[in-house]
SETIKOL-672647 format. One record per atom (N, C-alpha, C): residue in three letters; residue number from 1; atom name; x, y, z. Coordinates in pm, 1 decimal. Example, Ala and Ser with C-alpha at 12.3 -4.5 7.8 and 13.67 -1.06 7.14 Angstrom:
<sites>
SITE    aa     i   at          u          v          w
SITE   Ala     1    N     1319.0     -569.0      780.0
SITE   Ala     1   CA     1230.0     -450.0      780.0
SITE   Ala     1    C     1320.0     -330.0      780.0
SITE   Ser     2    N     1285.0     -225.0      708.0
SITE   Ser     2   CA     1367.0     -106.0      714.0
SITE   Ser     2    C     1290.0        3.0      787.0
</sites>
This chain:
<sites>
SITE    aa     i   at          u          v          w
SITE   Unk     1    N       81.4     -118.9        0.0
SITE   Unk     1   CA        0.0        0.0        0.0
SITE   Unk     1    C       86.8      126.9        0.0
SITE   Unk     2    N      168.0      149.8       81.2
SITE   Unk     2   CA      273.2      250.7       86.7
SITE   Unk     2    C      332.2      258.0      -77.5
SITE   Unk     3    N      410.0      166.7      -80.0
SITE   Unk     3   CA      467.1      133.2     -232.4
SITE   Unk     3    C      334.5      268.3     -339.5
SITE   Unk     4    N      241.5      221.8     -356.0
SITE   Unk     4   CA      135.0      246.5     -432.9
SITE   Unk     4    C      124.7      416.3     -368.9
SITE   Unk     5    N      105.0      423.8     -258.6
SITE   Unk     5   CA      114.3      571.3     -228.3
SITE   Unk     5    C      199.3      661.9     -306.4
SITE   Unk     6    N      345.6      574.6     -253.6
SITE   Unk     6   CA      463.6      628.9     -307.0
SITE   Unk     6    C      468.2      664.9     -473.3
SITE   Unk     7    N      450.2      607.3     -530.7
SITE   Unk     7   CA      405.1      537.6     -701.5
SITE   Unk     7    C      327.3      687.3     -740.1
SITE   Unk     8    N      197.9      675.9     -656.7
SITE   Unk     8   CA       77.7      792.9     -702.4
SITE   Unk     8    C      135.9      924.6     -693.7
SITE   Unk     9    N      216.5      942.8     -569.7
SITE   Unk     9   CA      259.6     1080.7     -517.4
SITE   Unk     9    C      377.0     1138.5     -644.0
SITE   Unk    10    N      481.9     1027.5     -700.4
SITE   Unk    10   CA      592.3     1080.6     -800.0
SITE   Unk    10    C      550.0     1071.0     -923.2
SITE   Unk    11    N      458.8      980.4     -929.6
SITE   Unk    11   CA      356.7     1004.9    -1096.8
SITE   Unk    11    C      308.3     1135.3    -1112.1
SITE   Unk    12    N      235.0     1236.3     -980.7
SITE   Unk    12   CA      168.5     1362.0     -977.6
SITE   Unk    12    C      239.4     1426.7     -997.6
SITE   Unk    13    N      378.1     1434.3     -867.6
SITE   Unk    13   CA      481.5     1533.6     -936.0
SITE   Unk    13    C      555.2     1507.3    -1085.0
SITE   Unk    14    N      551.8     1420.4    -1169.1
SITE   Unk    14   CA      608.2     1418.6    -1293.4
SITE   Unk    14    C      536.1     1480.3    -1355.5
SITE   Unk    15    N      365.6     1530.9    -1359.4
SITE   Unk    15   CA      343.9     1526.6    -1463.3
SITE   Unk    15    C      318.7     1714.8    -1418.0
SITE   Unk    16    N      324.6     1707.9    -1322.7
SITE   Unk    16   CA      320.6     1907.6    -1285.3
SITE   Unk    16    C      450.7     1927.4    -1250.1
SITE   Unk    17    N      580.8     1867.1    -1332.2
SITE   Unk    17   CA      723.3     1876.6    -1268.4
SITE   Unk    17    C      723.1     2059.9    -1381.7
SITE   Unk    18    N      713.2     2068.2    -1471.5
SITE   Unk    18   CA      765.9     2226.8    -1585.1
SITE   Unk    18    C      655.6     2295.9    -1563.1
SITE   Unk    19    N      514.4     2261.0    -1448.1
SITE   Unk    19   CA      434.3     2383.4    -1451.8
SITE   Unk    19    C      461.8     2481.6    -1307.5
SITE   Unk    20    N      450.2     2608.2    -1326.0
SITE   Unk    20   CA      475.3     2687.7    -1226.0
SITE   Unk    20    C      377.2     2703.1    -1161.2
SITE   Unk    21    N      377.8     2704.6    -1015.0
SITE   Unk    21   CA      273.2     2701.1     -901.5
SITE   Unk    21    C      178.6     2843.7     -914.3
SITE   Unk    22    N      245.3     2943.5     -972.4
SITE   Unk    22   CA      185.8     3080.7    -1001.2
SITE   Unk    22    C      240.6     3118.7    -1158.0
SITE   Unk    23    N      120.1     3200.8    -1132.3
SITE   Unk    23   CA      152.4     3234.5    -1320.1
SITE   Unk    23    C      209.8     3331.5    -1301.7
SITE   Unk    24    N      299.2     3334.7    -1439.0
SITE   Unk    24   CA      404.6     3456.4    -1418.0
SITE   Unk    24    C      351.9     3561.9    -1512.8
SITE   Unk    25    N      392.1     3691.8    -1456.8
SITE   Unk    25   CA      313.8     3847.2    -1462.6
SITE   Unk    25    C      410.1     3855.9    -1617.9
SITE   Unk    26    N      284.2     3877.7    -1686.1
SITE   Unk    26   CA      354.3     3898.0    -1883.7
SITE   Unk    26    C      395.7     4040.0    -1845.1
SITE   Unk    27    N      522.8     4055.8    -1855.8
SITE   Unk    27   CA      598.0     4177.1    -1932.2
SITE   Unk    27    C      517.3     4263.3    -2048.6
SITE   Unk    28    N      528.1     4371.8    -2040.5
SITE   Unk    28   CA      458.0     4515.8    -2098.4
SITE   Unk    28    C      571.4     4548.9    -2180.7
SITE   Unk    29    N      587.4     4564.4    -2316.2
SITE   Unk    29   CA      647.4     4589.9    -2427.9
SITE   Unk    29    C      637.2     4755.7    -2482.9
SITE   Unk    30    N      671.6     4821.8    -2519.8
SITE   Unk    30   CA      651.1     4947.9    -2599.2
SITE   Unk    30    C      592.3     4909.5    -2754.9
SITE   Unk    31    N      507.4     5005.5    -2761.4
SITE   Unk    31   CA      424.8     4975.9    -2893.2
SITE   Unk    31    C      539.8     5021.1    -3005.3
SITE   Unk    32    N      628.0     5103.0    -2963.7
SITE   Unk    32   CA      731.5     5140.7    -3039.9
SITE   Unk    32    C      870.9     5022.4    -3094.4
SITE   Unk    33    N      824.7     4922.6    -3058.1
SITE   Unk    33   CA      924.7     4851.0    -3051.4
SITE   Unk    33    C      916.9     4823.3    -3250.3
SITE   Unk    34    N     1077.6     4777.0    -3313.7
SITE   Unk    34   CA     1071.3     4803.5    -3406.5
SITE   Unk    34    C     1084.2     4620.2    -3436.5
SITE   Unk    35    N     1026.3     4505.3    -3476.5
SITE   Unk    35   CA     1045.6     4390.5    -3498.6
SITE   Unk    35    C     1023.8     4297.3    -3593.7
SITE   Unk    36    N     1092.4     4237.8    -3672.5
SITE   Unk    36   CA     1131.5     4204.9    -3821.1
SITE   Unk    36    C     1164.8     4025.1    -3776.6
SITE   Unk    37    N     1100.7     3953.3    -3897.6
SITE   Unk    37   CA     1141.9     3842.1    -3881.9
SITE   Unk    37    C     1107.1     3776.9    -3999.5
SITE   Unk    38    N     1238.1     3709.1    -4045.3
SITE   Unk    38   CA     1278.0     3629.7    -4147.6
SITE   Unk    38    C     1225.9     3493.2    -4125.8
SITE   Unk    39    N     1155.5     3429.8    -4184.7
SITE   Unk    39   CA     1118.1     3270.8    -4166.8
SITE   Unk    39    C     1080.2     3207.1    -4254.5
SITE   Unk    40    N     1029.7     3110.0    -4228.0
SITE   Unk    40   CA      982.2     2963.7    -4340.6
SITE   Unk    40    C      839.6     2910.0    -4244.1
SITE   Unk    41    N      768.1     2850.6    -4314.9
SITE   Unk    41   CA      611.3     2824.1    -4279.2
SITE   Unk    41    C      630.5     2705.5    -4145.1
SITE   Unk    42    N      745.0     2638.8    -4173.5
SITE   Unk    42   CA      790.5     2521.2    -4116.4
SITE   Unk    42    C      896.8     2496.3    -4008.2
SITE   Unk    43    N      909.2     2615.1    -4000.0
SITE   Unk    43   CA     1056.6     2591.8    -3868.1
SITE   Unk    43    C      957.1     2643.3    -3728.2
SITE   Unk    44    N     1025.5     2530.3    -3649.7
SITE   Unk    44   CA      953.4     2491.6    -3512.8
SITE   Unk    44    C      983.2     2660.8    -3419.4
SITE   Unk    45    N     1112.2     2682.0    -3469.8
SITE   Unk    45   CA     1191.5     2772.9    -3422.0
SITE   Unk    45    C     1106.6     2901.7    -3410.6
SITE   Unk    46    N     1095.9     2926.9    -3529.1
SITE   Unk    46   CA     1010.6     3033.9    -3584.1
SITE   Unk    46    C      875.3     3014.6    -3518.2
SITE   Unk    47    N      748.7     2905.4    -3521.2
SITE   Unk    47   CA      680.2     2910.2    -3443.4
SITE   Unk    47    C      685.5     2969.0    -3308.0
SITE   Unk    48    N      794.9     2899.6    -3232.1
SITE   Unk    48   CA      827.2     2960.7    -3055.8
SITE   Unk    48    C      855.4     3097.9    -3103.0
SITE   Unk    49    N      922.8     3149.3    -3179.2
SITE   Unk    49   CA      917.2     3337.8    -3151.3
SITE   Unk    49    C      780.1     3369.8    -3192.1
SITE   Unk    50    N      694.8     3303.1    -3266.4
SITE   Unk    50   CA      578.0     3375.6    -3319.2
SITE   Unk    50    C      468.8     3405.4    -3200.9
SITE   Unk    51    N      452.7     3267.7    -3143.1
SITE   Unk    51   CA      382.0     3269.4    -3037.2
SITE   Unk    51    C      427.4     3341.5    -2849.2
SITE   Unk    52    N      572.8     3336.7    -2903.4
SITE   Unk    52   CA      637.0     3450.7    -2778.7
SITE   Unk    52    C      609.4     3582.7    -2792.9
SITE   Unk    53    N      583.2     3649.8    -2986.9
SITE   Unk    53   CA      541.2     3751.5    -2958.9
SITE   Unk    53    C      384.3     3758.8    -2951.2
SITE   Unk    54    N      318.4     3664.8    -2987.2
SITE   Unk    54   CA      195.4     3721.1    -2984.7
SITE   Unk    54    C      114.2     3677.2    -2843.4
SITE   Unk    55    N      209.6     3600.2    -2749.9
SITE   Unk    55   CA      185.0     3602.9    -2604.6
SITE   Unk    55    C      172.9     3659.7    -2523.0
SITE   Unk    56    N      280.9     3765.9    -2563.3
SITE   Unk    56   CA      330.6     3907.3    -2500.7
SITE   Unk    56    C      290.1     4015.4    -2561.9
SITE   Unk    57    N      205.4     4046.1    -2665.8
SITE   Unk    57   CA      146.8     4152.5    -2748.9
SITE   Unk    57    C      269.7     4201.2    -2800.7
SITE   Unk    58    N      334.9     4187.9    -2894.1
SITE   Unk    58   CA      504.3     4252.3    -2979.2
SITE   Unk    58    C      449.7     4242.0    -3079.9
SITE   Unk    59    N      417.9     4340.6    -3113.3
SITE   Unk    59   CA      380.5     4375.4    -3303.6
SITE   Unk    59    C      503.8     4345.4    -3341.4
SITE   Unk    60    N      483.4     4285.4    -3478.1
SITE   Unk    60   CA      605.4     4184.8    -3529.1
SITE   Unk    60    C      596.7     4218.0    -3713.2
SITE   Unk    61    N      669.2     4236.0    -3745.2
SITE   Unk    61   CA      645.1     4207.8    -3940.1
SITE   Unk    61    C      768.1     4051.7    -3936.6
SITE   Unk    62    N      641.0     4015.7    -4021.0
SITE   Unk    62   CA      715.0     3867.2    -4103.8
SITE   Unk    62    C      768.4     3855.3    -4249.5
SITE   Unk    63    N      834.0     3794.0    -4248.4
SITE   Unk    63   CA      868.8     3810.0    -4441.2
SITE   Unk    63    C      899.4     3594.4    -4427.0
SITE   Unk    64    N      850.1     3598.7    -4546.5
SITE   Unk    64   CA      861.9     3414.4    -4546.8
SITE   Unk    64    C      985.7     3408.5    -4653.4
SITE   Unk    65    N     1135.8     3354.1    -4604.3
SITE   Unk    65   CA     1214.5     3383.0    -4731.6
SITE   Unk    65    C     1181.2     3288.0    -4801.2
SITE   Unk    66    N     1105.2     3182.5    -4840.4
SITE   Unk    66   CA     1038.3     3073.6    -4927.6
SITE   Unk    66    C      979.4     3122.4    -5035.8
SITE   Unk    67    N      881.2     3199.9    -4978.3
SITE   Unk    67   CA      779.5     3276.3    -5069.0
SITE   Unk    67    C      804.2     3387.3    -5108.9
SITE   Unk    68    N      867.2     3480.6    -5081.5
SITE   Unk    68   CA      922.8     3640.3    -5119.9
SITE   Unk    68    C     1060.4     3640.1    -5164.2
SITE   Unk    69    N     1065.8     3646.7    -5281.1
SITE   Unk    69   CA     1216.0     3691.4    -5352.3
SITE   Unk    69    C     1240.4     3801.6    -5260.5
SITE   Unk    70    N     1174.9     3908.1    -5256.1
SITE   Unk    70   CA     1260.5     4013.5    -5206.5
SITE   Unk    70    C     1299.4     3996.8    -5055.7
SITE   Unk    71    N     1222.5     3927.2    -4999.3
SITE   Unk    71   CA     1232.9     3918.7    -4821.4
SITE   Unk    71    C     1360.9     3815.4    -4838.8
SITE   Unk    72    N     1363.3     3683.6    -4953.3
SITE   Unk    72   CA     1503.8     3638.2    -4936.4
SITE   Unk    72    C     1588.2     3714.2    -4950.3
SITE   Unk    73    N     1604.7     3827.5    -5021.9
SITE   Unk    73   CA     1708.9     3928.1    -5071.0
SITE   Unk    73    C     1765.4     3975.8    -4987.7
SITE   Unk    74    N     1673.0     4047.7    -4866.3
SITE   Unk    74   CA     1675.1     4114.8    -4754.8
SITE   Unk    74    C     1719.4     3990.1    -4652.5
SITE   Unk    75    N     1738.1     3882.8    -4595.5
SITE   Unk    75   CA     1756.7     3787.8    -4572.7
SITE   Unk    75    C     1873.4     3798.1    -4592.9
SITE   Unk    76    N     1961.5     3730.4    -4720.7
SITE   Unk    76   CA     2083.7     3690.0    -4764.1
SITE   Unk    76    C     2196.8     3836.0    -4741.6
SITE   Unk    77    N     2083.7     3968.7    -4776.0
SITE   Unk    77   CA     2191.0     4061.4    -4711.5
SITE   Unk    77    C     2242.3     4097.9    -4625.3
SITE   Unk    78    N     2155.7     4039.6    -4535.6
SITE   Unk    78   CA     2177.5     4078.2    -4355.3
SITE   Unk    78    C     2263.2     3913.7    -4287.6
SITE   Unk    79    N     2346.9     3886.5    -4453.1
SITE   Unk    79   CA     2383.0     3746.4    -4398.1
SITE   Unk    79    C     2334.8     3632.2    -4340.4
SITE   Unk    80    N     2160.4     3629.1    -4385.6
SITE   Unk    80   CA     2145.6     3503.9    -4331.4
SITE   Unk    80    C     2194.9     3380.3    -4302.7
SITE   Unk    81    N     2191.9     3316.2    -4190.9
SITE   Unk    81   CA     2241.5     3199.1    -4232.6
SITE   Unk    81    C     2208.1     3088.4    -4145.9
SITE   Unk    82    N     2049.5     3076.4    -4096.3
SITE   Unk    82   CA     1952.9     3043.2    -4002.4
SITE   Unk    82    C     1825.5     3096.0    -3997.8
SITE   Unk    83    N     1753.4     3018.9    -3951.7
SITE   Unk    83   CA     1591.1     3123.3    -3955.6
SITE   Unk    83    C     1544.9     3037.3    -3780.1
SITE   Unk    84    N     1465.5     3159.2    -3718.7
SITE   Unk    84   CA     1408.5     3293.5    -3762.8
SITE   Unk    84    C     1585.5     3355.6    -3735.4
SITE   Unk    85    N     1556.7     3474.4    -3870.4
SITE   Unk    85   CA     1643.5     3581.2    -3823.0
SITE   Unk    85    C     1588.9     3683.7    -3815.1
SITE   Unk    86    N     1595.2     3715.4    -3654.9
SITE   Unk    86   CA     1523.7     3838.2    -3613.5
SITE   Unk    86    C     1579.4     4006.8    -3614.2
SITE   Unk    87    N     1558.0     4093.3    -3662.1
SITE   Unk    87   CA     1566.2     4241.4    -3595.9
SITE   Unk    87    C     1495.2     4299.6    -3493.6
SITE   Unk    88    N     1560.6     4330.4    -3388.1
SITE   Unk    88   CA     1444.9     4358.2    -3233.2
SITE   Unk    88    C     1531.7     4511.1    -3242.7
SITE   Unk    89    N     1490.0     4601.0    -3292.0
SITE   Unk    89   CA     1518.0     4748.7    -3262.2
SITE   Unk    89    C     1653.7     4813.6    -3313.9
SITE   Unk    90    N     1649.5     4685.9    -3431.6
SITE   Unk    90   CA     1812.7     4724.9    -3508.2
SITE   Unk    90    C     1917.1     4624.1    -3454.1
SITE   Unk    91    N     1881.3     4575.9    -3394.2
SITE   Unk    91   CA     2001.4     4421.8    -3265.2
SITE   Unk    91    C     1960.8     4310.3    -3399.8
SITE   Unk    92    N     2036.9     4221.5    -3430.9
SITE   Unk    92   CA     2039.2     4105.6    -3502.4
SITE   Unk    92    C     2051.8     3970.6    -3430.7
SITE   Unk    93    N     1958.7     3916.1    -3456.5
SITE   Unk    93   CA     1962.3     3778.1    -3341.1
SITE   Unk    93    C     1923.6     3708.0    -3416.4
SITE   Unk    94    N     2028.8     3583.7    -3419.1
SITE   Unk    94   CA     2011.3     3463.5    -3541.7
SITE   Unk    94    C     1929.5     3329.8    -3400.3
SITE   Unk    95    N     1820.6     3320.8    -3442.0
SITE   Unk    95   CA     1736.9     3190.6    -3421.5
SITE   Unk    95    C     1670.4     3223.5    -3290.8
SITE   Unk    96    N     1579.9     3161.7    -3247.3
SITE   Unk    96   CA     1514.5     3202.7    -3111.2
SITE   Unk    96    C     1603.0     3168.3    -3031.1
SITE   Unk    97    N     1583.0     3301.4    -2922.2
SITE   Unk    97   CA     1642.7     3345.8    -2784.7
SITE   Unk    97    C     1566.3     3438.2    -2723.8
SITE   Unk    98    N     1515.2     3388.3    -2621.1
SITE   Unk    98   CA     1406.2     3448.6    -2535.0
SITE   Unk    98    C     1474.6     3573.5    -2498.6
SITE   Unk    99    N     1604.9     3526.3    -2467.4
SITE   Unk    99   CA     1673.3     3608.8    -2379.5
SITE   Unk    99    C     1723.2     3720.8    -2399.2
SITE   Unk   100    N     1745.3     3755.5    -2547.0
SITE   Unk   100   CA     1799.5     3821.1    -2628.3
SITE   Unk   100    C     1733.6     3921.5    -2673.6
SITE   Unk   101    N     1600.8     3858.1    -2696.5
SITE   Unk   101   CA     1465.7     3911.1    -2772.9
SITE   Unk   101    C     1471.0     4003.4    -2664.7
SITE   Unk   102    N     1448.2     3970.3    -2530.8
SITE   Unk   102   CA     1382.0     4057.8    -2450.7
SITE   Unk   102    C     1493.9     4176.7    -2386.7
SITE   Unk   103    N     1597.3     4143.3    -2380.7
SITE   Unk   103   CA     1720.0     4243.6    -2390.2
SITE   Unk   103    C     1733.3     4344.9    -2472.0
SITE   Unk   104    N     1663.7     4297.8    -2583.5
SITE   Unk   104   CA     1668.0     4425.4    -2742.4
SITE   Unk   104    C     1532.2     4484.7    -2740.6
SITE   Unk   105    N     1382.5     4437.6    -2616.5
SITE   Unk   105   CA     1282.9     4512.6    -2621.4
SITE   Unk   105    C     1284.9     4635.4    -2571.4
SITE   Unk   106    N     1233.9     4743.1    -2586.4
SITE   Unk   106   CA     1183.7     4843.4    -2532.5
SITE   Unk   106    C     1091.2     4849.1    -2368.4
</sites>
């Protein structure tokens, strides 16, 4: 019986082991913020910044370098060489980084 206690109690904590006991207070952005992003329909990568900005309200412009000659253009000039490649206020940040992103916000 203990055994089985034991069993139930570390099954519960596994499965609420990455959720936080309190929700954490979303950060307030400037509407001024200036944010550019290079991507493809299909990178996982690109999803997590999409939904980081639209979690956090960050008006964002997208360019798909797949589909837009010119957004690849703009892409290959700024040296792409990864996606997403982001502009957060003129800062260049190759691939998602929470950390980075939010260092270059307003």
């Amino acid at each position: 019986m203990k055994k089985l206690f034991v069993l139930l109690v570390l099954y519960a904590a596994y499965q609420h082991w990455n959720q936080s006991p309190v929700e954490p207070i979303r950060a307030t952005y400037a509407a001024s913020n200036e944010v550019i992003m290079y991507a493809t329909a299909w990178c996982k990568y690109c999803q997590k910044a999409r939904i980081f900005f639209d979690d956090n309200g960050i008006a964002y412009q997208e360019f798909d370098i797949e589909k837009s000659f010119a957004a690849n253009e703009r892409y290959q000039a700024l040296n792409g060489q990864g996606i997403p490649l982001l502009q957060v206020n003129g800062t260049l940040i190759r691939g998602f980084n929470q950390d980075k992103i939010v260092s270059s916000l307003h």
